[in-house]
C-alpha positions in Angstrom: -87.2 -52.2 23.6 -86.0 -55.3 25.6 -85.6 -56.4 28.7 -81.6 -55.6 28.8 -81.9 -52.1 27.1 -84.9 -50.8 30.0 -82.8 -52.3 32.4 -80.1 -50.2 31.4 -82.2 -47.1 31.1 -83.8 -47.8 34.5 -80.1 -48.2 36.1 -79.0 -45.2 34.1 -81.7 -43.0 35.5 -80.7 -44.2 38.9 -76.8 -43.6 38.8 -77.7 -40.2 36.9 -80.2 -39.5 40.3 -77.0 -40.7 42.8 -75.1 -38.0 41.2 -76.8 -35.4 41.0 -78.2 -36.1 44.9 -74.5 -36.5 45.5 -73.3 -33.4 44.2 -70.6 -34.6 42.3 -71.9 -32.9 39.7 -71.2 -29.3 40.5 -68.0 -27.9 38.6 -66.5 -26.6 42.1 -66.9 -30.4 43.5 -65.1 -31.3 40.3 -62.1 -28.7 40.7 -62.3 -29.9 44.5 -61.0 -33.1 43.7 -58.7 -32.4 41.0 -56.9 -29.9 43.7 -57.1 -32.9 46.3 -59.7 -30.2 48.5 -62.4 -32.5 48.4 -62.9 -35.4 48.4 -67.2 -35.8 47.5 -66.5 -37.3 44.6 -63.7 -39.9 45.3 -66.1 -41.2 48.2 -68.7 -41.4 45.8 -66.7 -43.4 42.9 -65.3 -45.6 46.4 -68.2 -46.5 47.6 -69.8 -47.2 44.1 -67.0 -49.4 43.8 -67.7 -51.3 46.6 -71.4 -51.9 46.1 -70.2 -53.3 42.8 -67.8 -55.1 44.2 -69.7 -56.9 46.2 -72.8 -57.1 44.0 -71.3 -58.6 41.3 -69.1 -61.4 43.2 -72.7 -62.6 44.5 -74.4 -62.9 41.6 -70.9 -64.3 40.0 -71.4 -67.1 43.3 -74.8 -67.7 43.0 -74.4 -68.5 38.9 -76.5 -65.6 37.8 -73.3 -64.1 35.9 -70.3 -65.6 34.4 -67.0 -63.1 35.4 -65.2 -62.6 31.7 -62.2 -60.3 32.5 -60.8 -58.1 30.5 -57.3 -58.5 29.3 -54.6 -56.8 31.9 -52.8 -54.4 29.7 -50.0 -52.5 31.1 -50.1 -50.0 28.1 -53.7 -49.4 27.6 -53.8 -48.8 31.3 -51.3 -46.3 31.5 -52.2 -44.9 28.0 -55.8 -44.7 28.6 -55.5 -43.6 32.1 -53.1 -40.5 31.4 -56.1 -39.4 28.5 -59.0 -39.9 30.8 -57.2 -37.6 33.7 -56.0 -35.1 30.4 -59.7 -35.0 29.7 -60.9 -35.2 32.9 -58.8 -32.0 34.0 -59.0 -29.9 31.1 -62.9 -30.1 30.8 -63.9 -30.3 35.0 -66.2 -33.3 33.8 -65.6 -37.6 33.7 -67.6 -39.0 31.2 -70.6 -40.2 33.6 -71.3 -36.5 35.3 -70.4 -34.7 31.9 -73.8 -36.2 30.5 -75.4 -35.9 34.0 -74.2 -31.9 33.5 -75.7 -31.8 30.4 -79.0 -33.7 32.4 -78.7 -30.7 34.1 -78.5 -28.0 31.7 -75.2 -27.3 31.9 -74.6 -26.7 28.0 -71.0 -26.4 28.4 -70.6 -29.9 29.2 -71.9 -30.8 25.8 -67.8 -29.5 24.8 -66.5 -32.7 27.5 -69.1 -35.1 25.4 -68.1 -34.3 22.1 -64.6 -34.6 23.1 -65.2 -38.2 24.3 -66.7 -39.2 21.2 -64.3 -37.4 19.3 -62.1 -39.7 20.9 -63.7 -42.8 20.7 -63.9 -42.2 16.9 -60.5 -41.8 16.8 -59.2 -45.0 18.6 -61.5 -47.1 16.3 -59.8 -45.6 13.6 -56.7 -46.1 15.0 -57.4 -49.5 16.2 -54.8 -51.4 14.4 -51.7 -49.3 14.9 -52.6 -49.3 18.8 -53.1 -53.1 18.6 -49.5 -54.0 17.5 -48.1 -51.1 20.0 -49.9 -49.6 22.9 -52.0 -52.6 23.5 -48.8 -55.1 22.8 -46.8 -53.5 26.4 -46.9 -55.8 29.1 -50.3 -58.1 27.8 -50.8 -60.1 31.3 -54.0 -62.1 29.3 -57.5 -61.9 31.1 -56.3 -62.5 35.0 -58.1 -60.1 37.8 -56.4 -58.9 41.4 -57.8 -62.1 43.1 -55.9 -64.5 40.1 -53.1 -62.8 40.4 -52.9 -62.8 44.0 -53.9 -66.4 44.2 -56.6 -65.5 47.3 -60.5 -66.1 47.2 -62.3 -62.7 45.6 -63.7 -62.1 49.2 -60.4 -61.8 50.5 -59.6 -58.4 48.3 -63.3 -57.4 48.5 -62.8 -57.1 52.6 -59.1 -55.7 52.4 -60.4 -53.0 49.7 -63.3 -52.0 52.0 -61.3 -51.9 55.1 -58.9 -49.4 53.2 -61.8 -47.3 51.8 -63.8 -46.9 55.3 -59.6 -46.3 57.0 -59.4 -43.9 53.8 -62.9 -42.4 54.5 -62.2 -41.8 58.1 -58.9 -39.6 57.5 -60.6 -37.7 55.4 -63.4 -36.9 57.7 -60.6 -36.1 60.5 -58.9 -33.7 57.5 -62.5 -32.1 56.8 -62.4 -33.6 53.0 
């Protein structure tokens, strides 16, 4: 096994750990967010958000990491978004704390990671047919927030994480 495959085991261990320590893999905590009760697991993806945020523009500084964006797709956003919260809401599980669920023995999640690569298999077959229509809406090429905003990364990196701690503080005052 190399270097870039423990790595990735290691850090996959690690997030499966953060999960499960934060809870956000309990059905109810799943449920909770989907009714907009509670919150757990939209501070958790928040504040993962953050440390990768800010993790990735140093190393992107400091040279260790070229930044390659993705391209900014309008229709595979939308597209893809609507089908994650379809699957996300039928099964109670995201991909990430499905397989943590199944970590956990909770065999019923096994249903959620079928589905996703039921799906999967299914958009590579259907690769072509997307690429000259869903993925063909609004193609903005490979630009980020910063690009498009014409500011310095650091500059949405501190307004994102003064919304997330105003955002986190409300819903401490609500009890979320």
């Amino acid at each position: 096994m190399g270097n870039d495959q423990i790595l990735g085991l290691v850090t996959g261990i690690l997030f499966g750990f953060l999960l499960q320590k934060g809870r956000v893999l309990r059905f109810e905590k799943q449920i909770g967010a989907m009714l907009l009760k509670d919150m757990t697991i939209l501070k958790f993806m928040l504040s993962a958000i953050i440390v990768g945020m800010v993790g990735i523009e140093v190393l992107s500084s400091a040279g260790v990491i070229t930044m390659s964006h993705k391209p900014m797709n309008v229709g595979a956003i939308l597209v893809g978004g609507a089908l994650f919260g379809a699957g996300w809401a039928v099964m109670g599980y995201c991909p990430g704390t499905s397989v943590g669920a199944l970590g956990e023995g909770r065999w019923h999640a096994i249903f959620a990671i079928a589905g996703m690569v039921t799906g999967a298999a299914i958009y590579a077959e259907l690769y072509p047919f997307f690429k000259t229509t869903v993925l063909a809406w609004a193609d903005f090429g490979k630009i980020g927030l910063p690009e498009a905003l014409g500011v310095s990364p650091w500059v949405v990196i501190i307004v994102f994480i003064c919304v997330v701690l105003g955002l986190f503080r409300w819903f401490e005052s609500k009890g979320l």
